[in-house]
Steps between C-alpha positions, in 0.01 A plus 500: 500500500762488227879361521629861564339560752714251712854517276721314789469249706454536856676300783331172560344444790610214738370137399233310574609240756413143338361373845237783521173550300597620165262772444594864419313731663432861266599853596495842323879393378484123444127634325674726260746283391280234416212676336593451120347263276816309383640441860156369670506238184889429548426447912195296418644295232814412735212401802319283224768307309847561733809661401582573175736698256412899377517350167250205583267740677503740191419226266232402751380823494522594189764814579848532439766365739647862568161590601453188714854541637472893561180426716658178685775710659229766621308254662817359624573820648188516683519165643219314260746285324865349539783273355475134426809437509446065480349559164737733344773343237793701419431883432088414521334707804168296657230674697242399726242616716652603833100490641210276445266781517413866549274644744338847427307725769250768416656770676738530184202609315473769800828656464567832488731490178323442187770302365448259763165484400523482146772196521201320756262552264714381172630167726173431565303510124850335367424225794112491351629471156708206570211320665278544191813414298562166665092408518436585147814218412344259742212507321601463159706231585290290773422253211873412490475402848390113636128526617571449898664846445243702335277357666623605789583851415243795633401833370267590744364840622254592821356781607454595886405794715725502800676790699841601413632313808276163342656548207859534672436193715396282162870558314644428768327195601576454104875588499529210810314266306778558201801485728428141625545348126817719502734264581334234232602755276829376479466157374567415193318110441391452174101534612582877670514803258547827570154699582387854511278643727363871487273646758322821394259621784375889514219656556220639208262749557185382407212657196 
C-alpha cells in the first residue's frame, strides 16, 4: 500500500474512553489504514517508549520527520494515535498511543475485497518482522543485562497435537495468564523493567 493510495485524511473516529480497556479492535477500514510498514513501527514505538515528537520518532527510526509526521496524522485520522498535549512546548506537536493494543480476527483474511486482504496479510508479516527485530536485539545485547535478568529470560518452543478448539482454549488460557501481570506493568521501581512477551502458536503439517 503506498502513500497515494490514501492522500487525505479521514475523520477520526470517536476516542477511546480512558476508563475502558484500551484495545483497538481491527476492521476492513481501521485494517487499511494501518497496514504500512512505517505506521505499524510509529504505533508500536509510541506503545513501547510513550509519546514522542515526529522528529524524535524519525530519528528513532531512522526516516525523515516529514515522513514520520505525514504517517502520524493518518493514523491520527483513523483513531491509532492522538495529541499529547502535556508534553508539547511552544509550536512542538506530541503523540501518543490512543490504545495499548490491537486485536486482529481472521475473517479479515476472508474478505471479499482483495485489498482487505492484502493490507491483513502485509500487517501481519510487518507484525512478524518486528518480533524477529526486537528478539534478534535481545539477544545481542543480553550480556549487557545483570544475570537475574538473562537468566530469567526464555526462548522456548513446543510442539503439540491438539484440535483447533485445544489450540483456541490454550491462547486464551495464555492471554489470561498475561492480563493478570497487566497492571504490574505500570510500575516503575528501580528492580521492574519493561518486558516483552510474544506468543506464536499455529498449526504445522507434519513430513
Amino acid at each position: 500500500m503506498s502513500e497515494h493510495d490514501d492522500p487525505k485524511p479521514e475523520a477520526p473516529e470517536p476516542e477511546t474512553p480512558k476508563d475502558e480497556p484500551r484495545e483497538r479492535a481491527l476492521d476492513a477500514r481501521s485494517l487499511r489504514g494501518l497496514a504500512h510498514p512505517l505506521r505499524i513501527r510509529l504505533l508500536a514505538a509510541l506503545r513501547h517508549d510513550g509519546p514522542a515528537t515526529a522528529s524524535q520518532l524519525g530519528e528513532r527510526l531512522g526516516e525523515s520527520s516529514g515522513a514520520t509526521s505525514y504517517h502520524l496524522r493518518q493514523l491520527a485520522a483513523h483513531g491509532f494515535v492522538e495529541d499529547a498535549p502535556e508534553h508539547g512546548k511552544g509550536r512542538e506537536r506530541w503523540w501518543r498511543a490512543a490504545h495499548d493494543g490491537t486485536s486482529f480476527t481472521s475473517e479479515l483474511h476472508h474478505d471479499p475485497d482483495p485489498e482487505v486482504r492484502g493490507a491483513a496479510d502485509l500487517f501481519k508479516h510487518e507484525i512478524a518482522t518486528i518480533h524477529t527485530q526486537e528478539l534478534s536485539t535481545w539477544l545481542g545485547t543480553a550480556s549487557d543485562w545483570p544475570d537475574e535478568w538473562s537468566a530469567n529470560s526464555d526462548m522456548s518452543d513446543f510442539t503439540l497435537r491438539l484440535t483447533a478448539e485445544q489450540l483456541r482454549e490454550l491462547n486464551e488460557k495464555t492471554h489470561e495468564l498475561i492480563e493478570t501481570y497487566r497492571d504490574l506493568a505500570h510500575t516503575e521501581d528501580e528492580d521492574t523493567a519493561q518486558v516483552r512477551v510474544h506468543l506464536h502458536s499455529f498449526p504445522r503439517k507434519s513430513r
